[in-house]
Structure formats: C-alpha cells, structure tokens
N, C-alpha and C positions, 0 to 999 in steps of 0.2 A: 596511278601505280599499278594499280590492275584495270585492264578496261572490260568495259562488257563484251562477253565472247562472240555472240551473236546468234547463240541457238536461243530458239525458240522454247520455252519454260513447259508450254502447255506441252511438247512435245516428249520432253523429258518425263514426266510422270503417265503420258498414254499409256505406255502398257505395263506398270502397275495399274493404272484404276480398268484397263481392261480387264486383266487375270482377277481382280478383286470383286469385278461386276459379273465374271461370268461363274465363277465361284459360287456365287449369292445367290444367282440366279437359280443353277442347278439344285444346291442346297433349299430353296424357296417352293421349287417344284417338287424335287423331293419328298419334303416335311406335308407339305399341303396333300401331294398326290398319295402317300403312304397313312394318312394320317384318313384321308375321303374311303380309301381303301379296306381301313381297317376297320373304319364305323361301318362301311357297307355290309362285310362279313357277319361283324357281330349282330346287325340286325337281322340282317336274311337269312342267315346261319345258325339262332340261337336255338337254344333249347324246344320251346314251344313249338316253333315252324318245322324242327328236324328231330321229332326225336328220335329216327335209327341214325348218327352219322354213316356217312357213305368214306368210306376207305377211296382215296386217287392214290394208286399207285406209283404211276407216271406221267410226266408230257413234256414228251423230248423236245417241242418246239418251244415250249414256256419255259424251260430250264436250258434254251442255248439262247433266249432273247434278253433273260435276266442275269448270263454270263458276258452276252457281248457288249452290250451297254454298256454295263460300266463299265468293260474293258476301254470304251472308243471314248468315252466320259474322264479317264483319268488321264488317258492319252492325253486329250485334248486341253485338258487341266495342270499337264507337266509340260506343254506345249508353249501356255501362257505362261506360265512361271517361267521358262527359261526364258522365253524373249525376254521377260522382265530384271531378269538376273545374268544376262550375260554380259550385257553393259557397265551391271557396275563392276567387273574387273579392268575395264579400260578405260581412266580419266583420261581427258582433253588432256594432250600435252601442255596446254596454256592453262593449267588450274592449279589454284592458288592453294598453298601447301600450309597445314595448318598439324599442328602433331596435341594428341588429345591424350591427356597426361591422366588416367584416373586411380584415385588410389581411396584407401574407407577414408570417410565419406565423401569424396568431391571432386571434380573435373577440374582441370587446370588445361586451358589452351594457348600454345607457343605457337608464335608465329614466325617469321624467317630471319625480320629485323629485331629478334629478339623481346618482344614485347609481346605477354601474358596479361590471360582476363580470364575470371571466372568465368565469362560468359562467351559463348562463341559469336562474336562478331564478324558480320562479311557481307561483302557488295552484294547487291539486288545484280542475277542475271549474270553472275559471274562461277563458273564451274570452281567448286572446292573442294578439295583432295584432303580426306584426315587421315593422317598414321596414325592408330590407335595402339596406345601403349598403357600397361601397365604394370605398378610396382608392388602389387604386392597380392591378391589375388584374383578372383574372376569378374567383370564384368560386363557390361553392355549399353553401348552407345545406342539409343532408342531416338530419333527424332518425326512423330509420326505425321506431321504435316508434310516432309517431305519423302517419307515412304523408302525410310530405310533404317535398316538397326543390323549391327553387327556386332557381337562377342568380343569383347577383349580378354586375349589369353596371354598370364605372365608368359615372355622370355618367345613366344610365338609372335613372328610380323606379320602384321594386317594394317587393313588399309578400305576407306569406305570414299563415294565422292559424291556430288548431289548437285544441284542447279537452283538457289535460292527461288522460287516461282515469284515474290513481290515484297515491298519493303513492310516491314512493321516484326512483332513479336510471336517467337513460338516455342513450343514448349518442349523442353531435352531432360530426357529419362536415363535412368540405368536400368535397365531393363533385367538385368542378371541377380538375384539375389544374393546379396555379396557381405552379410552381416546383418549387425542390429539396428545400425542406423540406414540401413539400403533404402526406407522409403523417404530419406530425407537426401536423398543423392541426387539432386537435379540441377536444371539451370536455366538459361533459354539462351534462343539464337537469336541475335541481333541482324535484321536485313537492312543496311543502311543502301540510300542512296550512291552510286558513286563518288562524288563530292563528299559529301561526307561520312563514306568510310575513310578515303584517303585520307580528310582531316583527321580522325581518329588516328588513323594508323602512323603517321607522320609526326604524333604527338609524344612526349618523353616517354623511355620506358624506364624509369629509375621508379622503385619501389613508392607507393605512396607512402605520406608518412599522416598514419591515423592516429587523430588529435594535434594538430600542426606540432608545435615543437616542445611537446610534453615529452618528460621524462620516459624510459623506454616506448618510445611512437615506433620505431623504427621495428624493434623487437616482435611488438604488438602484428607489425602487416607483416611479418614474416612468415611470425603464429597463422594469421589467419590463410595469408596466402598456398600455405602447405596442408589447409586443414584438418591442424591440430584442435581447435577450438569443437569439431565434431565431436571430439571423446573425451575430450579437458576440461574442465569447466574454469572459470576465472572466479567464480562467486563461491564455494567452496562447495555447490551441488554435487552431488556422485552421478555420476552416467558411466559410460562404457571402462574409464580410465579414472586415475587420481586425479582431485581440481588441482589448479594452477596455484589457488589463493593460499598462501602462509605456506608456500612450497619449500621455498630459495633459505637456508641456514637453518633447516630445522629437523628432530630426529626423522627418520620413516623408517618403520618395520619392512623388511624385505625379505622376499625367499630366494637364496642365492646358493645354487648347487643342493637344491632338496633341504638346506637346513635355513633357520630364521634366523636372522642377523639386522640387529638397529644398527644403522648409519647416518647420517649428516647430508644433506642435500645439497654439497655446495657445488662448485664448476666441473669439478673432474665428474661428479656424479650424475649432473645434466647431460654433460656431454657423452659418457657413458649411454645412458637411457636414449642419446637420438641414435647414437652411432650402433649399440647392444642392446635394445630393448627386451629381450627377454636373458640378458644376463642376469637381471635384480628385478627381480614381479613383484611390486607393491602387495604385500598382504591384504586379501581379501578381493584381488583384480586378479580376473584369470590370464594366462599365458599367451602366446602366438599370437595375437590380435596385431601388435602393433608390427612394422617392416622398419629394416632398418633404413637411415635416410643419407647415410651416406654415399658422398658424391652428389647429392643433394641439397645437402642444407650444412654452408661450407664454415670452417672454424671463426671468420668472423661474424657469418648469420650466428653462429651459439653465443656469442660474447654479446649482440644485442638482445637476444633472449633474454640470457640471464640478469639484462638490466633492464629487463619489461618486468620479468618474474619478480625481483627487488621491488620493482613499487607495489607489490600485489600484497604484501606483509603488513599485516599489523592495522589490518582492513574490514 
C-alpha cells in the first residue's frame, strides 16, 4: 500500500547530527578553553604574585578577535540549523499522510483508510507526513530518535514529516507542557516492516470491543479511545476530574452560572458534560480543563457510554 520511497535513511538525518555535532563541539571547546583560561588567571594573577594590579585599559585587536568569532561561529551555526530545517517544510510528494490528534492527556493517530491507534504505526523507509492538530490546548509532538518536534497550536495548521531510519520501537513525547497530567502524554512509534505494516493497516478499523462482549465493552473503547480515562477515574479515585464509578442515576453537586445546584446524572446530564463541560463544574473540580468533544464523540458514542457508566454502579 505504501512502498518504500527509496531514499536513503542515513541521509535523511545527516544534517541534523551534523548541526548537533558541530554544536557540541564548539560548546566542548568553549567550556574547556574558557574554563583552562580562567584557572590560568587566577593562579598567575592572584593576590600573592600581583599585589599592585595593573589597570589594561585597552586592545583593540583582542576585543575585534573576541567580536568576530562568534560572530563567524553563530553564522555558521544558523548555517547548519537551516540546511537542517529547510527540508522539513517539504515532504515527498509520495509520503504517507497520517493526522496526529492530541488533546489532555493523549495522541490519537488517523490514518487515510480511516483507521486510529494510540500509537503511531508506519513502514520502515517510508517518508511520513503528520498534520498536527489539536483540540483543546498546546502541545508538542517530540519524536527524538528521529530528530524532530514540533508545537501543536489550537486552530493553527502545521505539519511535521520524517523518514523511519529502521524497524523496531521508539519513544514519542509531548514535549509542551500542557497540564497536570503532560508527563503521562506519550506513546511510541511502531516501524514495521513493509509486509507487515500493510497487514496491520488492511486490518478492520471498527472500534475494538474491551472485554469481548461484556456489558458496556463498547462504551468502555470509546472512553479510553478519547482519553477520558486520563482524568476520570473508573475505581472512584479523584485525579484531575470526577471518577466514573457510581456516576450514572445519582445526585452531584454542581456550580452552574456562579450558584450550587444538586442534580441527577442521568443522559441529558452526560451528554451535557461532553458536549458543555464547563456549563455544570463538579464541586470541588476546577473549571476550563476539559474541551468540548463535540463533532467528536457522536450521539450514539454517548448512548454506549452511558451503558458502560451503568455497570460502574453499585461497585
């Protein structure tokens, strides 16, 4: 379905690890030569050896050698960075279109045949293009094996591409500090083979159903597929949001328009909470956290919900 493109991998990351080595290097000589420098002074220089100091006024050739350097040093250093960063504004016209969905706490990755994975799966050797999008505030796609990260900013389009270098696992960050749960926001990249990416991807995309065909299963992958499960708990823990468990027919204190008001949790009120989440703020859970998921998560996702939420009662 996707073939391999034909570029060379090791070529793809040359000049990031060049701008990174030469970097290092400068920085390396730097620290050492400033550091040799400054021990030299203070011994040759100290009290004991000097005790009139001598006043230098000037030296026009030492103060135009210690201007032009780094000038020719940072040159050269926005030099490397840009060969390194001009590339990725132009993916391969033949690379494989992946759109990277992050919202608090989790990535969600669509693919073209319609078929999502928590995790970013893709052919070894194959250029892949991510539209980076999100729904509700800042973050940042980090993949550092491959030597690239980019900002995801609501309602702003971007767009990041890369060149898998070999099959096996690596590790994918949000790099952006995006909340309370931001350092639980990761994932990893799957490099499969040809062969068997294509198997993968050729395979059903109809929701899995967690716990075969228990009572709300369906609900359950919906929950976790959207990650609600980051802020909700299902055991009746407190974390960022109210738990899930003894949710569904039962009172909750609410602050709705500045004033407190007990209500009933039943369907209209669920569905409320995806679609208006900060119209009714759970007492004692602060405000704006959550986004609304509408257009999202569609009237009959809420109705298997609320029959996942049902068996969480009386638990």
């Amino acid at each position: 379905m996707y073939p391999s493109s034909g570029i060379d991998p090791s070529n793809f990351v040359t000049s990031f690890n060049v701008a990174f080595y030469f970097i290092v290097v400068i920085a390396v000589i730097f620290i050492v030569g400033l550091t040799a420098l400054m021990l030299y002074f203070v011994i040759r220089y100290n009290s004991k050896r000097n005790k009139v100091p001598t006043q230098i006024e000037s030296n026009t050739p030492l103060e135009i050698t210690w201007t032009v350097i780094p000038i020719i040093l940072a040159l050269a250093m926005f030099h490397y960075g840009w060969v390194g960063w001009k590339p990725l504004n132009k993916p391969p016209e033949n690379a494989m279109p992946v759109t990277a969905v992050a919202r608090m706490w989790k990535f969600n990755f669509q693919y073209a045949n319609g078929k999502e994975s928590p995790d970013l799966v893709v052919p070894v050797n194959t250029p892949v293009k991510i539209d980076l999008v999100s729904i509700d505030v800042n973050h940042s796609l980090f993949i550092p094996a491959f030597r690239i990260k980019s900002d995801i900013i609501p309602g702003r389009k971007k767009m990041m591409w890369f060149l898998p270098q070999r099959t096996g696992k690596y590790d994918l960050y949000c790099a952006e500090y995006c909340g309370l749960q931001h350092s639980s926001m990761n994932a990893t990249v799957q490099v499969l083979s040809e062969k068997e990416f294509n198997d993968w991807y050729a395979q059903a995309t109809t929701t899995a159903k967690i716990g075969g065909e228990k009572p709300g299963s369906e609900g359950l992958a919906i929950i976790q597929k959207n990650g609600c499960t980051a802020c909700h708990s299902t055991d009746g823990s407190k974390i960022v949001g109210p738990s899930f468990k003894n949710l569904f027919g039962n009172k909750v204190t609410v602050i709705r328009d500045g004033k407190t008001v007990t209500i009933t949790a039943d369907e209209d009120y669920i569905r409320k909470s995806i679609y208006e989440p900060n119209a009714d703020i759970v007492q004692g859970y602060p405000k704006g956290l959550m986004q609304s998921y509408e257009g999202t998560v569609t009237a009959d996702d809420i109705a298997k919900i609320i029959e996942y939420l049902k068996t969480l009662n009386g638990k």
